[in-house]
Backbone as a printed PyTorch tensor [residue, N CA C, xyz], in Angstrom:
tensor([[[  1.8910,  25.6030,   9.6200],
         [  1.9270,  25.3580,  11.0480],
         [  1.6650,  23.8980,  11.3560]],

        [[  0.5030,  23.0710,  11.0320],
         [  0.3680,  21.9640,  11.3080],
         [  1.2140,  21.4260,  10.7930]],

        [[  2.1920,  21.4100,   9.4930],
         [  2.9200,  20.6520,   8.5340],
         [  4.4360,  20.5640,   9.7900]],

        [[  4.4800,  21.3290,  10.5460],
         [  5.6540,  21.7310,  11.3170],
         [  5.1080,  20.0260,  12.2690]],

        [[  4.3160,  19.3230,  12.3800],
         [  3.5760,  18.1790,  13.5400],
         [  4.6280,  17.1010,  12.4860]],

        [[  4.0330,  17.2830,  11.5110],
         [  4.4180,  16.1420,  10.4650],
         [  5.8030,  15.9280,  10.3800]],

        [[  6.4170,  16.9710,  10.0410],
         [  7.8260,  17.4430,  10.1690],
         [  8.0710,  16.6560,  11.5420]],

        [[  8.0410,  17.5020,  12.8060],
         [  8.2730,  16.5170,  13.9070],
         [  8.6280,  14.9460,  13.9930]],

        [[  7.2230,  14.3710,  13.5500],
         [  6.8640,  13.0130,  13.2790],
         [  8.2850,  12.2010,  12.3820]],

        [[  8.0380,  12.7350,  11.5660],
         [  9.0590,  12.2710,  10.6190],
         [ 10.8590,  12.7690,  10.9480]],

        [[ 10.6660,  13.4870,  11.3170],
         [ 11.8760,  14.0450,  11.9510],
         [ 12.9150,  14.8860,  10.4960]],

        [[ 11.7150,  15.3100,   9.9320],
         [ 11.9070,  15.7460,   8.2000],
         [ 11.8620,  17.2150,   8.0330]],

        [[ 12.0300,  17.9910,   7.0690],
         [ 11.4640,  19.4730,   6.9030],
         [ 10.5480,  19.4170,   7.1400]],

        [[ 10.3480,  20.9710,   7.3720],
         [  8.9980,  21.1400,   7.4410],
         [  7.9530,  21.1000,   6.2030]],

        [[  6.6580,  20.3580,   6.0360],
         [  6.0110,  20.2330,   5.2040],
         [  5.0760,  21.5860,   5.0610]],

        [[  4.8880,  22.2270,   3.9880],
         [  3.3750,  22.8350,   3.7640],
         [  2.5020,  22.5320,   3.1870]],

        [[  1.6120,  21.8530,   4.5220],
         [  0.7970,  20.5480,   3.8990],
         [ -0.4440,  21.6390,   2.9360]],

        [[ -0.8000,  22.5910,   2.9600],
         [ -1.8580,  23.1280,   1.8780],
         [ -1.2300,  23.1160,   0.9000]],

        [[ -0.2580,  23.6600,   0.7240],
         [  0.5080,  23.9200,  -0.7220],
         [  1.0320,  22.4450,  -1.0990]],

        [[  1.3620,  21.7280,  -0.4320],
         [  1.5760,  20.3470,  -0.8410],
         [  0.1510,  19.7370,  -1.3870]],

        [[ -1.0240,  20.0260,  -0.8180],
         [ -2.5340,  19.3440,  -0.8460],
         [ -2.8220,  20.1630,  -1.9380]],

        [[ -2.3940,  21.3270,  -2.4550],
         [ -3.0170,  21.7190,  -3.9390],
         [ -2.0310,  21.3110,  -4.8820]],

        [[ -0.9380,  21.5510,  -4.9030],
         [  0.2370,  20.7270,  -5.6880],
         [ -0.4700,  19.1360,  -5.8960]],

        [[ -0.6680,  18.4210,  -5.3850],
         [ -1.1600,  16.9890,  -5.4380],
         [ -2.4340,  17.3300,  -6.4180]],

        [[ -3.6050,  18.0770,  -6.1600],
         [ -4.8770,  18.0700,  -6.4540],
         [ -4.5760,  19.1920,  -8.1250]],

        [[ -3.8560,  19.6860,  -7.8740],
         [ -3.6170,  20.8370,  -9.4100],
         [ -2.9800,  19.5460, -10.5980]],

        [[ -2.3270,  18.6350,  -9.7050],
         [ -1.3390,  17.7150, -10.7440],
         [ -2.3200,  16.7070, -11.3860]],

        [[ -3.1010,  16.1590,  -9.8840],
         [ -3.8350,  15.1070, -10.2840],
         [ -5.0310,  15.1470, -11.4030]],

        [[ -5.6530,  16.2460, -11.0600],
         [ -6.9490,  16.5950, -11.9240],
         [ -6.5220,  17.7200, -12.9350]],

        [[ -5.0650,  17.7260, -13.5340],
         [ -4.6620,  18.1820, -14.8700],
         [ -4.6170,  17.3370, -15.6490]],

        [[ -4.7010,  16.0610, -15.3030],
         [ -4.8840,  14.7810, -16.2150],
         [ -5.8410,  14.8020, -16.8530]],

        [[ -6.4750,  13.8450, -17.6560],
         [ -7.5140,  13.1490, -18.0610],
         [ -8.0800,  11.9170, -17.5930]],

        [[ -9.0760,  11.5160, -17.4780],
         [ -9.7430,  10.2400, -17.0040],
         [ -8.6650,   8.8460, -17.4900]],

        [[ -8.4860,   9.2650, -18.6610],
         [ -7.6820,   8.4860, -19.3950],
         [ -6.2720,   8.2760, -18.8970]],

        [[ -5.6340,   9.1370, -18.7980],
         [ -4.3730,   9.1310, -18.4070],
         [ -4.2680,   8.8470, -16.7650]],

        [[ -5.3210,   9.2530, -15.9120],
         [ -5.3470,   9.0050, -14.8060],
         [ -5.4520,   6.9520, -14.4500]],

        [[ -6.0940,   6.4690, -15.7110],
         [ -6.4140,   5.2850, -15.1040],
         [ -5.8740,   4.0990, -16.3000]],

        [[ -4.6470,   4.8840, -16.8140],
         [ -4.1840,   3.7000, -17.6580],
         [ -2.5350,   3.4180, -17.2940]],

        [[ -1.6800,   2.5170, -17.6660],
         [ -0.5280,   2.1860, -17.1850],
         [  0.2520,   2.8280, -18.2800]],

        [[  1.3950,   3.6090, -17.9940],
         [  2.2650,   4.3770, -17.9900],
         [  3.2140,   4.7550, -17.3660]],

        [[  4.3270,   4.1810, -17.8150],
         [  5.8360,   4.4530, -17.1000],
         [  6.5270,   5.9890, -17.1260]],

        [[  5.5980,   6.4680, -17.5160],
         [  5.8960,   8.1330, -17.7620],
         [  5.2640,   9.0610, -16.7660]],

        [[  4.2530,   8.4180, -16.5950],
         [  3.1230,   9.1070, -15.6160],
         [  3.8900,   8.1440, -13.6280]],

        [[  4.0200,   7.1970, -14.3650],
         [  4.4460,   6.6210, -12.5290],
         [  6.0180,   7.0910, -12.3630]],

        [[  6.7870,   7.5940, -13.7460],
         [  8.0600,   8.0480, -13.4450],
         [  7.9620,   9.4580, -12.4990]],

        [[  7.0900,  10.3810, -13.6470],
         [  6.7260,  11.9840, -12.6930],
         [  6.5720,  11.6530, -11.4720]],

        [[  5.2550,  10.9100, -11.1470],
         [  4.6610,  10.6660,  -9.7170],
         [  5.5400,  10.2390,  -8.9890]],

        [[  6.5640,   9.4890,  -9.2110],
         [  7.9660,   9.4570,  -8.0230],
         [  8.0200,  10.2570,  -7.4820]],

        [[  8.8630,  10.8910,  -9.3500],
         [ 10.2780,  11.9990,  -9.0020],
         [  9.1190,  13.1670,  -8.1850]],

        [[  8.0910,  13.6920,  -8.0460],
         [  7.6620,  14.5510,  -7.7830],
         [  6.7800,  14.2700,  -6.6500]],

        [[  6.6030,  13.2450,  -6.1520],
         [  5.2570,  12.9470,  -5.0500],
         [  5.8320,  11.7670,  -4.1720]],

        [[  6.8010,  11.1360,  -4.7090],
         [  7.1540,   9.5520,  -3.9070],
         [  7.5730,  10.0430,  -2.3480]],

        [[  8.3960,  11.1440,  -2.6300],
         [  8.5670,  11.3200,  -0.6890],
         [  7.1870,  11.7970,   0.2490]],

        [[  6.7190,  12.3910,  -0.5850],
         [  5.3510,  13.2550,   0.0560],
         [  4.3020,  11.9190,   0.1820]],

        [[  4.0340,  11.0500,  -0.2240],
         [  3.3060,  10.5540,  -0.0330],
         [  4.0150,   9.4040,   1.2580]],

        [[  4.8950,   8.9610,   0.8670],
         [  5.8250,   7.9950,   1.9540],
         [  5.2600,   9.1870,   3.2670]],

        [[  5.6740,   9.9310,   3.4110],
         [  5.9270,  11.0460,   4.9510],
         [  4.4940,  10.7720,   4.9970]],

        [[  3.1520,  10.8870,   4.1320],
         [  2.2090,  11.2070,   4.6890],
         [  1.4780,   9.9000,   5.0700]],

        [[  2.0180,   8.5290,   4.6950],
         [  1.2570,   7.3340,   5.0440],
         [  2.5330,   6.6680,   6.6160]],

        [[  3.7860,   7.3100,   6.7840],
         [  4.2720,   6.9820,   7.5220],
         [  4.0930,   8.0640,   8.7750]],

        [[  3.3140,   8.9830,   8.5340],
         [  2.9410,  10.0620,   9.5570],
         [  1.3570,   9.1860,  10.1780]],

        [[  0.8760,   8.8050,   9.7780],
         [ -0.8080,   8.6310,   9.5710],
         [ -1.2380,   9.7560,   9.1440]],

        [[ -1.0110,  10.2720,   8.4570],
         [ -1.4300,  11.5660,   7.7500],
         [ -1.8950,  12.5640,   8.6970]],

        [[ -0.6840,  12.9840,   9.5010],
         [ -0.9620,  14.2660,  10.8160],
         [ -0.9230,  15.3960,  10.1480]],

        [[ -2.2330,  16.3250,  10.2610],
         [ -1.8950,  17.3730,   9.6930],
         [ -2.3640,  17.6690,   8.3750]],

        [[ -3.1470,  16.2070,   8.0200],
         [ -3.7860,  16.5360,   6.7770],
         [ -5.4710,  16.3900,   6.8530]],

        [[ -5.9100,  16.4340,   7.9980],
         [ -7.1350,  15.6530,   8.3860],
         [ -7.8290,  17.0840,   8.7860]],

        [[ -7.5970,  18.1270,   8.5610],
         [ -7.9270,  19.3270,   9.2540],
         [ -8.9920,  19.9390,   8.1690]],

        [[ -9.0450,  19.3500,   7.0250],
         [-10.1410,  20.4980,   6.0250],
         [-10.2330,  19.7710,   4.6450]],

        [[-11.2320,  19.8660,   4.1590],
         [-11.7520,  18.9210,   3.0880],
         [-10.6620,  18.9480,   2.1340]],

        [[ -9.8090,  19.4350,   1.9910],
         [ -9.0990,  19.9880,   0.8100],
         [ -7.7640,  18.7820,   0.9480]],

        [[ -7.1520,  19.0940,   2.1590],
         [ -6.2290,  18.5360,   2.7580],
         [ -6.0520,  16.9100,   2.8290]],

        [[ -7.8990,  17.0650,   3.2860],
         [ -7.9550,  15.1670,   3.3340],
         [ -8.1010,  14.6000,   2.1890]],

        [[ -8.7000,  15.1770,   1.3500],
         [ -9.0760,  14.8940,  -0.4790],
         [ -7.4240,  14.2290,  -0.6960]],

        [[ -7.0040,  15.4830,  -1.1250],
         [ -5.2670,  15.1500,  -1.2590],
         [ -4.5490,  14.4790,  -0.6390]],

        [[ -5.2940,  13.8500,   0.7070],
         [ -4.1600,  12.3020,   1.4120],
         [ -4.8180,  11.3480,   0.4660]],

        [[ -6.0630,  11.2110,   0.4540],
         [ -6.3680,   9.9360,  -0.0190],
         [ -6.3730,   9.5510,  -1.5040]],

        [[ -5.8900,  10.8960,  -2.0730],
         [ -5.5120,  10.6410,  -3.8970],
         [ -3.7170,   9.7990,  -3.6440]],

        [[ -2.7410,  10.7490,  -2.5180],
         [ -1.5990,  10.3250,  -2.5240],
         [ -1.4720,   8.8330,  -1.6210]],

        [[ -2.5110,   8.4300,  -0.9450],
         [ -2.3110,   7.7650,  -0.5940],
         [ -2.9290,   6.2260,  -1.2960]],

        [[ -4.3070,   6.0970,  -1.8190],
         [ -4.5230,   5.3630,  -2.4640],
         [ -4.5260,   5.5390,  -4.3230]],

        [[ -4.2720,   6.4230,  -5.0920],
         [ -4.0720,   6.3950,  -6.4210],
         [ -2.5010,   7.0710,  -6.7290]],

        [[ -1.8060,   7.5290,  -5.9500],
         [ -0.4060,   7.3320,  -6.3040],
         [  0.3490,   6.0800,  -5.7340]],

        [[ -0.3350,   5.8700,  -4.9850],
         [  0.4860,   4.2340,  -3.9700],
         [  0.6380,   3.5490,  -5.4520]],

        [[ -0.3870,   3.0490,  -5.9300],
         [ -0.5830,   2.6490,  -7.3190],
         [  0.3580,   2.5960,  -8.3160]],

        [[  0.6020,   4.1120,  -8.7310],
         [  1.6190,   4.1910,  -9.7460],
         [  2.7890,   4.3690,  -9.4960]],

        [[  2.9230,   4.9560,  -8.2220],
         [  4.2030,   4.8080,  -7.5600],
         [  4.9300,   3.5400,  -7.4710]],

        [[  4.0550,   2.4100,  -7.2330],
         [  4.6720,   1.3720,  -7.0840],
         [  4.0450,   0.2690,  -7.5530]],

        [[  3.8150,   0.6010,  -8.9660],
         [  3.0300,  -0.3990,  -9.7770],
         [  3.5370,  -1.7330,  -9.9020]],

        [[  3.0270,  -2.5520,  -9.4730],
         [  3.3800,  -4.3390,  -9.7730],
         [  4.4270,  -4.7890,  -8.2490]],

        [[  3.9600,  -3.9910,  -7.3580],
         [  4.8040,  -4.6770,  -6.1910],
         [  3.7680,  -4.9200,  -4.7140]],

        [[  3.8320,  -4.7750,  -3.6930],
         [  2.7890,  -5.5350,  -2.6230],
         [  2.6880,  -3.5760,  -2.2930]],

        [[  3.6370,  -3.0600,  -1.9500],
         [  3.8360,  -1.7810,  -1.7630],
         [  2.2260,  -0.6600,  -2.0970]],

        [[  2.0500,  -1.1170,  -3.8080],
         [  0.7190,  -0.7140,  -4.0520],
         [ -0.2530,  -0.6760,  -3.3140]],

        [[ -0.3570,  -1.5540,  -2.6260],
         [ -1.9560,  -1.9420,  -1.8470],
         [ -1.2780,  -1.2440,  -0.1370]],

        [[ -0.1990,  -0.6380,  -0.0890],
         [  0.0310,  -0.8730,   1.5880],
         [ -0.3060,   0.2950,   2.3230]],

        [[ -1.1230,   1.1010,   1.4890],
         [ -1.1130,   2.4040,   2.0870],
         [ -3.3710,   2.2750,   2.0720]],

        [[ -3.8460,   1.2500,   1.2050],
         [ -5.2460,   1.0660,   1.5200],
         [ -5.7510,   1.2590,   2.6780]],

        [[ -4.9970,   0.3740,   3.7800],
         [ -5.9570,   0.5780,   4.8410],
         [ -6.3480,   2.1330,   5.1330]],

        [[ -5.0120,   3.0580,   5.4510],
         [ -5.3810,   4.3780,   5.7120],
         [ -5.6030,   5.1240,   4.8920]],

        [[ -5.8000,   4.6580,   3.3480],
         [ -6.5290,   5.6270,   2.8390],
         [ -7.9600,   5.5440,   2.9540]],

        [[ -8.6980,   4.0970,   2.9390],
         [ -9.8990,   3.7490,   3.3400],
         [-10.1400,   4.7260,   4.7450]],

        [[ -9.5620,   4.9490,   6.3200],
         [ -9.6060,   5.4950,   7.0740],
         [ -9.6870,   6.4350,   6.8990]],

        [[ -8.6570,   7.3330,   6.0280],
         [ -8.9750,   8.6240,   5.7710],
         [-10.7970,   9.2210,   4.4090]],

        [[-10.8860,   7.9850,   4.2350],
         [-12.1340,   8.1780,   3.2630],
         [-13.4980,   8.2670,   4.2630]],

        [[-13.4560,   7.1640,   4.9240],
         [-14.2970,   7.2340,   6.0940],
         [-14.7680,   8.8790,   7.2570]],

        [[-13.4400,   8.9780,   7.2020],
         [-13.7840,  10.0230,   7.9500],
         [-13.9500,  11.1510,   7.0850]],

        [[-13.3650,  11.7190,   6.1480],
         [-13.9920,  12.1920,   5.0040],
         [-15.6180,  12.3790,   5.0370]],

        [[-16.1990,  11.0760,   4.5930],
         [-17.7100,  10.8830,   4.6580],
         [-18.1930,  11.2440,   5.6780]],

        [[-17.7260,  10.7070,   6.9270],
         [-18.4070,  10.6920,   8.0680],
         [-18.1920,  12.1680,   8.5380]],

        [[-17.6060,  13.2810,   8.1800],
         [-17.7420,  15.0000,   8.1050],
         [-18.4770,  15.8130,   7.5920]],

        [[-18.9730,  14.7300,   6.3480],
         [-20.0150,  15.2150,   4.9190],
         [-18.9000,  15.8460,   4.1050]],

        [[-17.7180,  16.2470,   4.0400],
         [-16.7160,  16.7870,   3.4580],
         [-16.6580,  16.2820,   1.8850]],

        [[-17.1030,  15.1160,   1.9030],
         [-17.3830,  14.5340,   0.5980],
         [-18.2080,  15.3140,  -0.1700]],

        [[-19.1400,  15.9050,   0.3150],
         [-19.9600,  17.0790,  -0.5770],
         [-19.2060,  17.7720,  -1.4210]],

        [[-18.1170,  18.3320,  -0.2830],
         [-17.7240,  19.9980,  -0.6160],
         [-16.6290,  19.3360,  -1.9100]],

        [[-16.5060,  18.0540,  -2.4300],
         [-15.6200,  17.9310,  -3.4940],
         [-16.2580,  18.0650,  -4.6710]],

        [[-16.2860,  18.4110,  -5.6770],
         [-17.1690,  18.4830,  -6.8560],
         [-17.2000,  17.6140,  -7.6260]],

        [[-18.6330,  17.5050,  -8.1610],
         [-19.0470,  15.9860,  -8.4670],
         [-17.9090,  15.4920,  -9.1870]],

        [[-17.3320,  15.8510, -10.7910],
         [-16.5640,  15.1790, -11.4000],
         [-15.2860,  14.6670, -10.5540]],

        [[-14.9660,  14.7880,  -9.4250],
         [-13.8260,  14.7880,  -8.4560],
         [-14.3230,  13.6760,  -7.5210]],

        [[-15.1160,  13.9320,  -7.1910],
         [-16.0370,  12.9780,  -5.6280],
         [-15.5470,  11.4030,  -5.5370]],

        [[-15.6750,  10.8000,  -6.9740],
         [-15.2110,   9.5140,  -7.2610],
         [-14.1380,   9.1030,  -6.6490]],

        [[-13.0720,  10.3520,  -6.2480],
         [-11.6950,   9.3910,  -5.6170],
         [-11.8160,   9.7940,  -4.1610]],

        [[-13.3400,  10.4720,  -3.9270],
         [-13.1310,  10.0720,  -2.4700],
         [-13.4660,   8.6980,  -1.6040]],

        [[-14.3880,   7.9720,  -2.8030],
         [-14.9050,   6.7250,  -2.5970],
         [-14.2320,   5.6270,  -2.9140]],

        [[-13.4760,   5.9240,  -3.7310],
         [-12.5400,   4.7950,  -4.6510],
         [-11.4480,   3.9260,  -3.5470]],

        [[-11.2530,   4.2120,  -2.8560],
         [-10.2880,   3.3820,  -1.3920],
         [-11.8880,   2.4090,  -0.5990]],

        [[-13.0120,   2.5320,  -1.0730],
         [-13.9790,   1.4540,  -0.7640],
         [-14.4830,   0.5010,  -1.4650]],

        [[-13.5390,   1.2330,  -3.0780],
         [-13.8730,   0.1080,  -4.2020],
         [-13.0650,  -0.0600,  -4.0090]],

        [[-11.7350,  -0.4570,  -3.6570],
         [-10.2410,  -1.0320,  -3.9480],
         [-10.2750,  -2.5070,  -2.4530]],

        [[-11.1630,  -1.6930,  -1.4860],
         [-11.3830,  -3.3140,  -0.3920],
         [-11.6210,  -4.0790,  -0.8730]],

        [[-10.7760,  -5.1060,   0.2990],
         [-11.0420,  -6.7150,  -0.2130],
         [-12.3520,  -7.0820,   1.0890]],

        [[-13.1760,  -6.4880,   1.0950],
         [-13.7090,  -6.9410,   2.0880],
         [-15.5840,  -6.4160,   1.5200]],

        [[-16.3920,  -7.7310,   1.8400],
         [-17.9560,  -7.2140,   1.3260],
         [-18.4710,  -6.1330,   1.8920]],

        [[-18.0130,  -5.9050,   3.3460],
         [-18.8880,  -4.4870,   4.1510],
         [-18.3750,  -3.3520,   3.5960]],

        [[-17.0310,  -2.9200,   3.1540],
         [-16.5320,  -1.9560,   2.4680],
         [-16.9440,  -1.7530,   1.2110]],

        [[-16.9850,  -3.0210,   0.2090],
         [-17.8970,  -3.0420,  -1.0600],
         [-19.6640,  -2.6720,  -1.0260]],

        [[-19.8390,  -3.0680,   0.0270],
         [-21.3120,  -2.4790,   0.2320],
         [-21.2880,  -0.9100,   0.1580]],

        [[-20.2570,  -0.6490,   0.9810],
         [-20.1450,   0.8630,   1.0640],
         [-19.8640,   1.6860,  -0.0760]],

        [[-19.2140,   1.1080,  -1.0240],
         [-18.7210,   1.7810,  -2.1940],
         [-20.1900,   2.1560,  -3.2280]],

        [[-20.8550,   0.8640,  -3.3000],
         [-22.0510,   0.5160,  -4.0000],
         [-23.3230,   1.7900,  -3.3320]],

        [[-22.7240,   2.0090,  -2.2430],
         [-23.7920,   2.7130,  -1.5660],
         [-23.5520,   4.3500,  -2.0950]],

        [[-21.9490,   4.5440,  -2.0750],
         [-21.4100,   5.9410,  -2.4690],
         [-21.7420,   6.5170,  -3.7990]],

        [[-21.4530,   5.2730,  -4.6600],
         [-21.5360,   5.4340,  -6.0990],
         [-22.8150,   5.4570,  -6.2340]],

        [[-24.0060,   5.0100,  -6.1700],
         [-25.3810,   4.7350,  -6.5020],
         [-25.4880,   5.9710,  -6.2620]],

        [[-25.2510,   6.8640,  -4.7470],
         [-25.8810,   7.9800,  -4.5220],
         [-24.9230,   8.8360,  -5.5800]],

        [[-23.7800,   9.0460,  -5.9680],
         [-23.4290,  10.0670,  -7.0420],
         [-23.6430,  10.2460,  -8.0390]],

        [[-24.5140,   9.0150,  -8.5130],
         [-25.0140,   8.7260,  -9.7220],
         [-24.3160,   9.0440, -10.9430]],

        [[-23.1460,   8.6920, -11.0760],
         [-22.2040,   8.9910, -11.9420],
         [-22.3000,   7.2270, -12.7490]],

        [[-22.8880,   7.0290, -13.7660],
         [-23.3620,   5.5900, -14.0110],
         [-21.8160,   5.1350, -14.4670]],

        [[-20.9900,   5.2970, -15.0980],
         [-19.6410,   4.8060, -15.3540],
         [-19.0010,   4.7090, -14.4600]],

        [[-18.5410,   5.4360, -12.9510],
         [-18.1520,   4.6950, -11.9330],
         [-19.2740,   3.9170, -11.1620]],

        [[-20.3580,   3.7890, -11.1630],
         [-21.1730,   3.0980, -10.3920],
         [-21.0090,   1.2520, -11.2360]],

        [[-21.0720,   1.6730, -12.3820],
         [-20.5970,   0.2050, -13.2640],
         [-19.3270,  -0.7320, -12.9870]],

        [[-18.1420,   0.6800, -12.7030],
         [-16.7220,   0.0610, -12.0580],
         [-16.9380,  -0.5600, -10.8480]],

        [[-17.7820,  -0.0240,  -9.8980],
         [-18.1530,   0.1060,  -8.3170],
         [-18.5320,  -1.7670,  -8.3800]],

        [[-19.8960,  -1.8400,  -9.3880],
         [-20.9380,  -2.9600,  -9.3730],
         [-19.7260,  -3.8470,  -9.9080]],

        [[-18.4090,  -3.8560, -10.7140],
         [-17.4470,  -5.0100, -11.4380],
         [-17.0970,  -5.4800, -10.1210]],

        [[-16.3520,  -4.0640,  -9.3450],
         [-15.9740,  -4.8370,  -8.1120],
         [-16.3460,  -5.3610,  -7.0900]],

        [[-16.9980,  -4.9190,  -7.0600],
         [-17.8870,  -5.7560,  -6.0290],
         [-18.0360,  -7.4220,  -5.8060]],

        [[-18.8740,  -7.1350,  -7.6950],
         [-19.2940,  -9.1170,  -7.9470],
         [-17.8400,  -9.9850,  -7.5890]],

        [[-16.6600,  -9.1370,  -7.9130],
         [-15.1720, -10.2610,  -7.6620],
         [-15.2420, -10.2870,  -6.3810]],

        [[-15.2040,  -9.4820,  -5.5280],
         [-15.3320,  -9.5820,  -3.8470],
         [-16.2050, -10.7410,  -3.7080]],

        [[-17.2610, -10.5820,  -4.0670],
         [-18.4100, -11.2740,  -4.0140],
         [-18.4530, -12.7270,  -4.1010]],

        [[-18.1550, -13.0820,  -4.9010],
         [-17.4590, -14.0400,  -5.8320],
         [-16.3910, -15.0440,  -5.1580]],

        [[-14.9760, -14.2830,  -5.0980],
         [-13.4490, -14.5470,  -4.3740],
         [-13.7390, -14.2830,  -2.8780]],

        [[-13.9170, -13.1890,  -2.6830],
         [-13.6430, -12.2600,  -1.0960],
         [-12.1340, -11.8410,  -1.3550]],

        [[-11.8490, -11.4430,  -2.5870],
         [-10.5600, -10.9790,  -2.5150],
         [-10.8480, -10.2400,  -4.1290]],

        [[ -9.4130, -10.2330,  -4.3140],
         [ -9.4690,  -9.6250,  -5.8360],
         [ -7.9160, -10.3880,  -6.7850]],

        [[ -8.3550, -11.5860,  -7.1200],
         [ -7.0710, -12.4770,  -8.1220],
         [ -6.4390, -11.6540,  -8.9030]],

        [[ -6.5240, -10.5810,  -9.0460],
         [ -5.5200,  -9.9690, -10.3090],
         [ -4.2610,  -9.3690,  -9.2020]],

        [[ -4.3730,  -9.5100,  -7.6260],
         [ -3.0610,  -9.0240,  -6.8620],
         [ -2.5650, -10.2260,  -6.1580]],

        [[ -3.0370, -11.4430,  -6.4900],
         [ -2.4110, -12.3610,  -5.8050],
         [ -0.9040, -12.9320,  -6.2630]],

        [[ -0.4220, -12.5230,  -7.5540],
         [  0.8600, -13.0000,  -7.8790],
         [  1.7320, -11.7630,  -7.0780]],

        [[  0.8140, -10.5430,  -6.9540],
         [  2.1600,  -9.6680,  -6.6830],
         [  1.9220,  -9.6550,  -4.8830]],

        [[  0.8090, -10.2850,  -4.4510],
         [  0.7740, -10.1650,  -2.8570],
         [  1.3340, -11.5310,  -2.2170]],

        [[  2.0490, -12.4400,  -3.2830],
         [  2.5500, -13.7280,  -3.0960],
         [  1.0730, -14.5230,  -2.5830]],

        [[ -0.3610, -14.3320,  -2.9650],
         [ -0.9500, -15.2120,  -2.5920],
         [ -1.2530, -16.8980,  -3.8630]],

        [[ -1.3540, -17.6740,  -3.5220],
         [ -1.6170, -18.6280,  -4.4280],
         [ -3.3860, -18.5680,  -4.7870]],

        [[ -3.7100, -18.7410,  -6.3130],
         [ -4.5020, -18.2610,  -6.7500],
         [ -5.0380, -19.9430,  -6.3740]],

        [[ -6.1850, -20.0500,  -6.2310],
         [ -7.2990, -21.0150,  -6.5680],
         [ -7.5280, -21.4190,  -8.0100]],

        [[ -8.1080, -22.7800,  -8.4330],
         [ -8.5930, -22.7510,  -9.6490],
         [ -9.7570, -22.1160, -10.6130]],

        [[-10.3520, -21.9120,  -9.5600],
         [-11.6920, -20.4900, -10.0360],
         [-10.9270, -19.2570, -10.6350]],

        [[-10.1440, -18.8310,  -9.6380],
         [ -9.4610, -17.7570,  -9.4390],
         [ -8.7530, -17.6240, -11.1540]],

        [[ -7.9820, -18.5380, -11.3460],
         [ -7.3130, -18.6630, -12.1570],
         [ -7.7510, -18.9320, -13.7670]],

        [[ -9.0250, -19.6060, -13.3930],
         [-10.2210, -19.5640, -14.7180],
         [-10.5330, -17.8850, -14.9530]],

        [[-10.8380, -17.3810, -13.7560],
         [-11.2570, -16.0940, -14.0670],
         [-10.0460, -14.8680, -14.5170]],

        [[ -8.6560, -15.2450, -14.2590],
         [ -7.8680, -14.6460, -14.5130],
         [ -7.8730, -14.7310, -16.3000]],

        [[ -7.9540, -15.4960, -16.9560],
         [ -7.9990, -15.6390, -17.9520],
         [ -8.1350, -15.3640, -18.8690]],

        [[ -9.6560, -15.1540, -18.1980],
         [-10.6380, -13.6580, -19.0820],
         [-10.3750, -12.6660, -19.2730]],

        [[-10.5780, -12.3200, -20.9350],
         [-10.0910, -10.8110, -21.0260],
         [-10.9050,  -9.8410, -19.9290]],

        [[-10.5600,  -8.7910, -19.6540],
         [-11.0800,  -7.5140, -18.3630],
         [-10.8390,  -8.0560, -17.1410]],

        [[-10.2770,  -9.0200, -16.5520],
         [-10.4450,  -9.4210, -15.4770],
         [ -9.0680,  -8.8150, -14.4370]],

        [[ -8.9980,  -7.5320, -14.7190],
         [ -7.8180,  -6.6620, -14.7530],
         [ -7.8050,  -6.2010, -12.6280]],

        [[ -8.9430,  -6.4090, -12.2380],
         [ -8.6830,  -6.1860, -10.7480],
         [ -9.5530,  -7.7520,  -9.9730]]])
């Protein structure tokens, strides 16, 4: 029923945004940690052929229709900030769906809905506050992660941060966001890990 709004919006079929929101969440967390967070032209080929329209409709909708139940919103902000990613690895495209997945994370939190995700999962509800280029959002991430106490993303959380910190940006997207890197920037590119 709500997917019929989206549909509207888009002027597309009708979506069934639950069955679309477990399809996303059955695919995503059949992975491994590993496979979820390494580069692979096999894994961003599937995620096209199988998610590239669904996620386009749902960042060109503002995600109508997915904001209704923890389940729903979980699954915008995986398709919207960790398939943006592989969907469109090495282009500006990647980063263009952040802002509203950050929005949709926010409000997420601000429901407590973040609870109802289970701990090993919780991480990608926060992860669109580690991906800001901005210190008040990095504060926020630092704040998410500390409380989940999951010490291996809280370590990722604390990397990103110090580059925010540091830049106020993140040099490993400035060749593909056409920005010109600084000479700091570019010392630090250098370094092996200096991968975001």
């Amino acid at each position: 029923m709500r997917g019929r709004h989206l549909a509207d919006a888009l002027g597309a079929p009708e979506i069934d945004v639950h069955a679309s929101a477990r399809e996303v969440l059955a695919f995503w967390f059949a992975l491994t940690p590993e496979q979820q967070f390494a580069k692979s032209d096999a894994l961003d080929a599937e995620l096209r052929a199988r998610f590239g329209a669904l996620r386009d409709a749902v960042l060109a909708s503002g995600a109508v229709g997915w904001r209704e139940d923890a389940e729903t919103l979980f699954a915008a902000i995986i398709l919207l900030d960790q398939f943006s990613r592989n969907l469109h690895r090495g282009s500006a495209e990647a980063f263009a769906a952040d802002p509203r997945a950050r929005e949709l994370a926010l409000a997420m939190v601000a429901k407590g809905w973040d609870a109802q995700v289970p701990f090993e999962r919780r991480r990608f509800v926060y992860l669109p506050f580690e991906h800001a280029e901005d210190a008040a959002t990095q504060a926020l991430s630092l704040e998410k992660f500390e409380a989940l106490g999951d010490a291996e993303a809280l370590d990722y959380a604390r990397a990103h941060a110090e580059v925010i910190a540091r830049f106020g940006r993140f040099p490993s997207r400035n060749a593909t966001l056409g920005r010109e890197s600084t000479a700091a920037e570019l010392e630090y590119l250098s370094q092996p890990g200096s991968g975001w």
